[in-house]
C-alpha positions in Angstrom: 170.5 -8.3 90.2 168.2 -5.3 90.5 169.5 -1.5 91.0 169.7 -0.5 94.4 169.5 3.3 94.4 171.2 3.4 98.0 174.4 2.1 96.5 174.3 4.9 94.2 176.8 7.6 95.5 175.0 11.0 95.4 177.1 14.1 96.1 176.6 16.2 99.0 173.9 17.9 97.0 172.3 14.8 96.7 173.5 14.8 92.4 175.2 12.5 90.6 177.1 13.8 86.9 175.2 12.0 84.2 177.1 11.6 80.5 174.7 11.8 77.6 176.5 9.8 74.7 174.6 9.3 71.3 174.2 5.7 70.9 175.0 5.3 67.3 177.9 7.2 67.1 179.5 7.1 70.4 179.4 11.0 70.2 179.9 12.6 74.1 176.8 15.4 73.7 177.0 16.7 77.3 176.8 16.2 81.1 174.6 17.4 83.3 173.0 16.6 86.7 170.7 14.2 88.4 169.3 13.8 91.3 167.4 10.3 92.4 164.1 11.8 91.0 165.6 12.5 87.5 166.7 9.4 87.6 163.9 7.3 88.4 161.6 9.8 86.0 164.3 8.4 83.0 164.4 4.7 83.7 160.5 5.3 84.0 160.0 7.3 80.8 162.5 6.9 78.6 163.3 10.1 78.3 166.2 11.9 79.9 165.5 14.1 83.0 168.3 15.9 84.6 168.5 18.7 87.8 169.3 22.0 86.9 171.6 23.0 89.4 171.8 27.3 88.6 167.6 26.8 88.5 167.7 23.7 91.5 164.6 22.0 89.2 164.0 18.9 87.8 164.1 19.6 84.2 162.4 17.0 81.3 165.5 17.7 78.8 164.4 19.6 75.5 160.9 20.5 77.1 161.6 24.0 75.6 163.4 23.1 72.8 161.5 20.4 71.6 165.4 18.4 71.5 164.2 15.3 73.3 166.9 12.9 74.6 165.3 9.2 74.2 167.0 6.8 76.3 168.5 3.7 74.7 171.0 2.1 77.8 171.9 3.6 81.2 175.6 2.5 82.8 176.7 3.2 86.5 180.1 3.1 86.4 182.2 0.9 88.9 182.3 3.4 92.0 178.3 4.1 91.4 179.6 7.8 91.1 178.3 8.5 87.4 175.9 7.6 85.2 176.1 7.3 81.3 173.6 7.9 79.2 173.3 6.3 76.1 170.6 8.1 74.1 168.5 9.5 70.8 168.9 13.1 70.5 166.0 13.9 68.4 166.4 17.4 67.1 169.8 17.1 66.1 171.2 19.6 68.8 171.9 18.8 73.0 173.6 21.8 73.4 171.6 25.0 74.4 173.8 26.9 72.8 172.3 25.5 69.3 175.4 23.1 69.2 175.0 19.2 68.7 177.5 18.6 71.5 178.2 20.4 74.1 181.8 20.1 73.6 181.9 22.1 70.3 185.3 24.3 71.4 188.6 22.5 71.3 191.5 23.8 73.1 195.0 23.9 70.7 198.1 23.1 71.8 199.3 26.9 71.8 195.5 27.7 74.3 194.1 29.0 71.5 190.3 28.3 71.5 188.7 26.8 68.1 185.0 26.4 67.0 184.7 22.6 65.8 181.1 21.9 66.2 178.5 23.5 63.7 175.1 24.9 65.2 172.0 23.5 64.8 169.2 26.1 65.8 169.4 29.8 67.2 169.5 29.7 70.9 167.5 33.4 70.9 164.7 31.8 68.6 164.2 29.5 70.8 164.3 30.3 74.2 163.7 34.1 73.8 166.5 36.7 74.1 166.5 37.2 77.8 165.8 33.4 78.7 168.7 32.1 80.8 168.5 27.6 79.9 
């Protein structure tokens, strides 16, 4: 059976939400965006495109940061709604925030909000102070 991109359910905006998951660990890194370009420029690549939706751009993910996302497996799920992502974060961090994960902030049972994650790299050094990712 080959993937039939017209099955694929693209939002209104013409985006589907795309899980990036580190494929050793099982480690959820982030979600993000894609639109059928990004997609096709993955499975084509290897290397993990998403659409920005605050910059509405196809984006190559770490192009700046040099924190590559190497695809390993990509899963539709069984509505054809989402996508995971199975990949190799080179660089250690997905997060532009200088986080490994995106979900570095957990959420205690009294709503009080705790730092888990540790950062990798300073988002300022990277991208420049007034650089909005």
């Amino acid at each position: 059976m080959r993937l039939n991109l017209k099955k694929i359910k693209f939002d209104e905006n013409g985006l589907i939400p795309a899980i990036a998951q580190d494929y050793k660990t099982g480690e959820v890194l982030m979600i993000a965006y894609m639109n059928k370009e990004a997609l096709l420029k993955t499975i084509k690549t290897k290397k993990v495109h998403y659409f920005s939706r605050s910059r509405k751009k196809l984006w190559l993910k770490g192009e700046q940061s040099g924190n590559i996302q190497k695809v390993k497996e990509i899963y539709i799920d069984c509505d054809n709604d989402a996508l995971l992502i199975k990949i190799e974060q080179k660089g250690g961090a997905a997060c532009h925030t200088g986080f490994r994960s995106c979900f570095f902030t957990k959420i205690n049972s009294n709503w009080n909000l705790k730092i888990t994650g540790k950062k990798i790299f300073d988002p300022d050094k990277v991208y420049g102070k007034n650089n909005k990712v």
